[in-house]
N, C-alpha and C positions, 0 to 999 in steps of 0.2 A: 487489847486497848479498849476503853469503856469508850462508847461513840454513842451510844443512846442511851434514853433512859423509859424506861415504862409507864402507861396512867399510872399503877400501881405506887410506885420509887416517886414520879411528881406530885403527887397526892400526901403524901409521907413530908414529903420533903417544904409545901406552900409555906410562906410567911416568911420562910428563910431568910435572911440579911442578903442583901445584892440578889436576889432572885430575877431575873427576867424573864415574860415570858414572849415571844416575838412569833407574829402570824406573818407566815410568807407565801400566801396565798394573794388573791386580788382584794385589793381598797374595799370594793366594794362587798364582798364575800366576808370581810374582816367587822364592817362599819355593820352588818347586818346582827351577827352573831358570832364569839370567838369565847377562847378562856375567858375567864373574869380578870380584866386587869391586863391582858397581854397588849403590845405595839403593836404597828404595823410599820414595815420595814420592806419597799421592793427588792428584792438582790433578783430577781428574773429577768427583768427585759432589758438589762443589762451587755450591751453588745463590746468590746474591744474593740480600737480600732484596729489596731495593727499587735497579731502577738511577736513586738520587738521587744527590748529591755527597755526603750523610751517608753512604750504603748501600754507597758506592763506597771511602770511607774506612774503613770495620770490614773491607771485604774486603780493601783494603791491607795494612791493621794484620795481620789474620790472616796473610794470605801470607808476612810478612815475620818473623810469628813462627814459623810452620813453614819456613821457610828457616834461620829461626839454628838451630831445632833439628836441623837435617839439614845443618848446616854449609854451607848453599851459599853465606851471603853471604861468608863466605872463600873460596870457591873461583877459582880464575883462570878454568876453562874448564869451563862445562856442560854435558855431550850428553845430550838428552832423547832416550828413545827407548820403541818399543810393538813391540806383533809386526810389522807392517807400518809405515808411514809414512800415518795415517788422522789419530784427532779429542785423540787424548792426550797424545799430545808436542807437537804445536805449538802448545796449551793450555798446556801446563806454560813450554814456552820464553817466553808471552806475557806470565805470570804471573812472572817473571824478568825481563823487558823491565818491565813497570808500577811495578816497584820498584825501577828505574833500576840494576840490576845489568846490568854488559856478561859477553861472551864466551860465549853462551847459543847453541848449536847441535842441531840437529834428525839423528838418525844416519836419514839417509833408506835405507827398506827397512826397518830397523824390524833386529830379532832378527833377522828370517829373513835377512835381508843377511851379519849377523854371522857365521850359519849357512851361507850357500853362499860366504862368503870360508875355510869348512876352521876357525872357530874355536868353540872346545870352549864349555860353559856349565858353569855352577859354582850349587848353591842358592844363593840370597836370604840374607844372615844381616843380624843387627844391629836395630835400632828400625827401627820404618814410622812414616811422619810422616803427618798429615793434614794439608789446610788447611780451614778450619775460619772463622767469623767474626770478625773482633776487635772489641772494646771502647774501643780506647783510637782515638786518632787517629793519623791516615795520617803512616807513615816519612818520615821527609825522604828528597827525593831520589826520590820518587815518581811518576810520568808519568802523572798525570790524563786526556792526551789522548788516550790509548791506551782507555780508560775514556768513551766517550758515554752522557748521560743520558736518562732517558725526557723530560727536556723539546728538549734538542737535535734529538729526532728526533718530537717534537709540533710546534717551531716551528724547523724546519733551516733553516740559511743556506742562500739559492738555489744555491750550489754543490755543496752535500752534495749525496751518491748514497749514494742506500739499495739495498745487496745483498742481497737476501735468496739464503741459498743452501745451504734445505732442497730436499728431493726436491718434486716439481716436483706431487703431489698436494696436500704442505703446500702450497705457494704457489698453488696457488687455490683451497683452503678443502676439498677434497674430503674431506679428511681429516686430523683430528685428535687429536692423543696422549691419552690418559684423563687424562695433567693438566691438560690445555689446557681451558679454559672453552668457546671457541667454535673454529671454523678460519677459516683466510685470512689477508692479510699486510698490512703497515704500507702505507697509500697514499704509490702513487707510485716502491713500490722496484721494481728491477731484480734478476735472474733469474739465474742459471747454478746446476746441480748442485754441491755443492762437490766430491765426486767427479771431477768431469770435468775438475781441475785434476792426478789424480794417474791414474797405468797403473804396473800391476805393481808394486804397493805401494808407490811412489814419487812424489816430484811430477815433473810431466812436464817437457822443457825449455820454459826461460822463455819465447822467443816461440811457443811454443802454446799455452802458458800468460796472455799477454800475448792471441792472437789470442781467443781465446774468451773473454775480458773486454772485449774491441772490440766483440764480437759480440754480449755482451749489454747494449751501450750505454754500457758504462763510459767516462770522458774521466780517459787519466792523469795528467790537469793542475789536476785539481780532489780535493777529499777524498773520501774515502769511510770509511762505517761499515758493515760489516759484521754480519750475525744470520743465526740459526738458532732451532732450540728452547728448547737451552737455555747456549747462546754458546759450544760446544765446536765445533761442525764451522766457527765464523766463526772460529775461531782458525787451519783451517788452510786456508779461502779468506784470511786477511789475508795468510799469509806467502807464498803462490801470489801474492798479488797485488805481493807485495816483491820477488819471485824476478822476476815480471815491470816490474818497474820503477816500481811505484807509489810513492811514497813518503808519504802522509797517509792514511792506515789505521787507525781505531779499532774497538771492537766495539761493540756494545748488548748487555753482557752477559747482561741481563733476556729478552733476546731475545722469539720470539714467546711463551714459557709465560708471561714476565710482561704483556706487550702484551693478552691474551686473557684474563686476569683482570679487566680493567678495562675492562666493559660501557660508559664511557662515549668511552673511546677509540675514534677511525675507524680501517676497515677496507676492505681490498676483497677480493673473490674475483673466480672465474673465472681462463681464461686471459691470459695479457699480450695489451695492446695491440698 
């Protein structure tokens, strides 16, 4: 599945009709110096309140209204991109996939790509969008199953595979965020760094990408949902997992900050089995 594209292929390809190019780094990192011509668009600090199917539908609704406002649901071609290729753009490309708009790519390397292919940066001008919660109900045309609920993954179909793939103190409890209520991870899930899917601010190629989701027990023949903290680093273990040939991939956008709120949910620590 084509999930990124190279300085190389974006270079090739400028001027293009519906071309957009979208910094999802900070306002102010964007307003300083970015591609020539690119937006700025938060999809980060972006919290859910509750991953229900109601919680799940205002984050829709929202997304979909900071998309019109940033023009992206007209656009032909999206390239989301950060300084490197880390937790922001394949967050943002996700968040374009939920709302069933196609042509959404990841400029793998991030800026710094842009910068060792010899090409110049230009300040950030124009509106900065947020996304933000909505009110109303979920866009037609919407991809729910991109989206798993906090029941989904209380009562998972035996084939579900839970990823967990915070840094590996998160995943046995060692250590946790001052938002986080308690530490430790969803019973039952499965391991890897999401890190250790990218080298040199890049995803790695796919079958080593592919090998080390073997390795931490994944089966690519079954689904999987994806978490983190707070669902931004499982946005870019999902496409790590596309690049390696997965294809049934959602997140738990609630991820562990919302899991750890609610004392009467199970947990495990320690190291994996």
């Amino acid at each position: 599945m084509t999930v990124t594209i190279s300085a190389t292929e974006l270079i090739a390809r400028l001027g293009e009709p519906g071309l957009v190019l979208v910094d999802a780094r900070s306002q102010e990192e964007w307003k300083q110096a970015t591609l020539p011509g690119a937006i700025f668009v938060n999809v980060y600090d972006y919290f859910v309140p509750e991953s229900t199917e109601q919680g799940y539908a205002g984050m829709a609704a929202g997304a979909a209204r900071a998309f019109r406002e940033a023009g992206l649901d007209q656009a032909k071609t999206v390239v989301w991109f950060e300084e490197e290729t880390g937790m922001r753009s394949p967050r943002g490309l996700w968040f374009q996939e939920l709302l069933g708009l196609e042509g959404g790519l990841i400029l793998d390397g991030g800026l710094q790509a842009w910068v060792k292919a010899n090409c110049t940066l230009a300040p950030g001008e124009g509106a900065a969008v947020d996304i933000t919660h909505g009110a109303g109900p979920a866009p037609e045309g919407w991809r729910p199953e991109l989206a798993l609920t906090r029941e989904a993954l209380l009562h998972p179909d035996q084939d579900l595979q839970i990823f967990d793939v915070r840094r590996a103190t998160e995943f046995d409890g060692s250590f946790a965020h001052d938002c986080c209520a308690r530490g430790g991870r969803i019973p039952g899930a499965l391991f890897e760094f999401y890190e250790d899917m990218l080298r040199d601010g890049k995803y790695r190629p796919a079958e080593e990408i592919r090998a080390g989701a073997l390795a931490a027990g994944l089966d690519p023949d079954k689904p999987v949902v994806t978490y983190c903290h707070r669902g931004a680093r499982a946005a870019t273990a999902l496409y790590g997992l596309r690049l390696a040939g997965f294809r049934d991939v959602g997140i738990f956008v609630g991820s562990w900050h919302e899991w750890a709120a609610d004392e009467t949910l199970p947990m495990e620590t320690g190291a994996a089995v």
